[in-house]
C-alpha positions as CSV (number, residue, x, y, z in Angstrom):
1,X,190.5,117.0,2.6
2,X,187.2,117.4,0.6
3,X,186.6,120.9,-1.5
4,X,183.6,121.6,0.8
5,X,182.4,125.4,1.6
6,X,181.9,126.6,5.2
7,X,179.4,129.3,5.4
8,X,176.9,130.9,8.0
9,X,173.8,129.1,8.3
10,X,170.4,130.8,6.3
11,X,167.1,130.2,7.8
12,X,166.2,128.3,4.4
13,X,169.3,125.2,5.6
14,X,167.7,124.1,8.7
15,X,165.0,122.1,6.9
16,X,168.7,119.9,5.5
17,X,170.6,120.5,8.9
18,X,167.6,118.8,10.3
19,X,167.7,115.9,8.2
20,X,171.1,115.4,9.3
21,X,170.8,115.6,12.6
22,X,167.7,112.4,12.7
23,X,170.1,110.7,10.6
24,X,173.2,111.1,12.9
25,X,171.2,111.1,16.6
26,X,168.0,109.3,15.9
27,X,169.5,106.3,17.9
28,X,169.4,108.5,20.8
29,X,165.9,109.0,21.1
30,X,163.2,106.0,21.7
31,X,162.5,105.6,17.8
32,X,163.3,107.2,14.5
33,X,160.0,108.9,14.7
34,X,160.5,110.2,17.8
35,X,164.3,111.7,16.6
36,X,162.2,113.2,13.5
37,X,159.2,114.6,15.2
38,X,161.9,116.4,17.9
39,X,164.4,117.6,15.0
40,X,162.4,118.8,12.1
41,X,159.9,120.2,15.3
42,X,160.6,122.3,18.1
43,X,164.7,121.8,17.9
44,X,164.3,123.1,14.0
45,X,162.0,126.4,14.9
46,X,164.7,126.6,17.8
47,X,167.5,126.9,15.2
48,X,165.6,128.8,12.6
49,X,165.1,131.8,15.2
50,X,168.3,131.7,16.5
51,X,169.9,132.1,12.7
52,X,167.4,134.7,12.4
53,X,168.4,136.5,15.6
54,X,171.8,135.9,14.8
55,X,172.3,135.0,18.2
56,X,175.6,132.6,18.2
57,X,177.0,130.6,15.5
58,X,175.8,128.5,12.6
59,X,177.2,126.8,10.2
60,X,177.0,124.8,7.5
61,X,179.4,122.8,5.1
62,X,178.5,122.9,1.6
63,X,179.9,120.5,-1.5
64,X,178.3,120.9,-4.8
65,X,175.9,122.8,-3.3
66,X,174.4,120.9,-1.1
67,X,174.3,121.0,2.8
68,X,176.9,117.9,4.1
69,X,177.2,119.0,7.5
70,X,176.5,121.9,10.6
71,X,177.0,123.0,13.7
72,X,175.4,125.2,16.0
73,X,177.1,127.0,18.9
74,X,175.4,129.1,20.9
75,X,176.0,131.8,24.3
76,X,176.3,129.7,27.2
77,X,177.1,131.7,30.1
78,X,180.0,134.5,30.0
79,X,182.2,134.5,27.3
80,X,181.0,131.0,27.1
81,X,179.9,129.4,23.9
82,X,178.0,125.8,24.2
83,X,178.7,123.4,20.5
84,X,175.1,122.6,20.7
85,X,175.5,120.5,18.0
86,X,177.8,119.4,15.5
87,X,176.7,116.7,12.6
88,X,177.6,115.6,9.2
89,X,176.1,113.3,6.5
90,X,177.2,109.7,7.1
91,X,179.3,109.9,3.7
92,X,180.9,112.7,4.7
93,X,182.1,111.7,7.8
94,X,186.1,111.0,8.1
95,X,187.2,113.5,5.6
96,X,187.6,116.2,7.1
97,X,184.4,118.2,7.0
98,X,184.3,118.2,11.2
99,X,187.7,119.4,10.9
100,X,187.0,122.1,8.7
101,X,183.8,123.3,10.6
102,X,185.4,123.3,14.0
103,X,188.8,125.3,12.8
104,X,186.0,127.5,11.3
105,X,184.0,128.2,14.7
106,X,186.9,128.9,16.4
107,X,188.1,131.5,14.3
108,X,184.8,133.2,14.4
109,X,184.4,132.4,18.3
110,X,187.5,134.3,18.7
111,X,186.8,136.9,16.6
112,X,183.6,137.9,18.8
113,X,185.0,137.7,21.7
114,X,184.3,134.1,23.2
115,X,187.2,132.1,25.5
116,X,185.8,129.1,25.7
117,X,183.7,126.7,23.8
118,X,181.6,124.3,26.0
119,X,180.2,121.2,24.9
120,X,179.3,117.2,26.2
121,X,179.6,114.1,24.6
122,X,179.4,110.4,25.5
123,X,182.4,108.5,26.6
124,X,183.2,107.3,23.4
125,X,186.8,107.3,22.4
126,X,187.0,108.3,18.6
127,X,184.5,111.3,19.5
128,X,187.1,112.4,22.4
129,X,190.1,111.9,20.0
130,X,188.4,114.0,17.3
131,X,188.0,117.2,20.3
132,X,191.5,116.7,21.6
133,X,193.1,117.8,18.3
134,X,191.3,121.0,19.1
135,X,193.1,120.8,23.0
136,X,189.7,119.9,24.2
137,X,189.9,120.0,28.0
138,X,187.8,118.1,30.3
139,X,186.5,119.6,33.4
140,X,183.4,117.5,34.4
141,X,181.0,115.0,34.0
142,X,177.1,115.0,33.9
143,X,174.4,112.4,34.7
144,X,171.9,112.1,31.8
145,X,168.8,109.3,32.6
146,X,168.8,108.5,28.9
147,X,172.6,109.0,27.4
148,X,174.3,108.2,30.6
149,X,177.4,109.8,31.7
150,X,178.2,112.9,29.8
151,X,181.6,114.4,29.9
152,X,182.1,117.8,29.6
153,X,184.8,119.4,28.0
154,X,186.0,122.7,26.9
155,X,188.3,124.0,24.3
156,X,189.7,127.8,24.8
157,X,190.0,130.2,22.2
């Protein structure tokens, strides 16, 4: 595993989480352009407030100090949290940091009070494998026009 630092997200990281997230998801959206305008727009003042609220989790993996990965979890419904997001620089990716991030947001999860994180992702088997270490459960499935089938999955706390 990578020497990385996991620490709550500052307002003054979403500007890097941001650049993370169009590179990882901009295939999602129509264009690159479109993934930018969405991500360092509305879904970045979105984060910004909530790290400034405090409401729910952010995180963010540091190495050398600089920003290699996030996630965002926020109150879902309950003592529900929904993993908004979780993302990490392409280089980064396979050693670890998602590990490190996750076992992270569980332990704090736990610690205020949550019993479940909620999340979706695409039917894609290394994604599913990567959430079952965690004892990811599924419980559902939902239609997206644009992604297609989502499943929905949960891991308890």
């Amino acid at each position: 595993m990578l020497d990385i630092e996991i620490r709550d997200a500052l307002p003054g990281d979403v500007k890097a989480m941001a650049e993370i997230a169009v590179e990882s998801f901009w295939r999602e959206y129509r264009s690159l352009e479109e993934a930018e305008k969405a991500f360092k727009g509305p879904v970045a003042r979105r984060w910004e407030n909530m790290i400034k609220r405090g409401a729910g989790i952010a995180l963010v993996a540091e190495k050398d100090g600089q920003i290699v990965g996030f996630l965002i979890l926020r109150w879902w419904f309950g003592w529900n949290g929904w993993l908004e997001v979780i993302a990490i620089k392409k280089e980064y990716r396979s050693k670890g940091v998602g590990t490190q991030l996750m076992e992270t947001l569980m332990r704090k999860a736990r610690e205020m009070g949550y019993k479940r994180i909620c999340f979706a992702v695409r039917l894609r088997e290394t994604l599913i494998r990567f959430y079952e270490r965690f004892n990811a459960r599924r419980f559902g499935e939902l239609p997206d026009e644009e992604l297609g089938r989502l499943a929905l999955y949960y891991i308890p706390v």
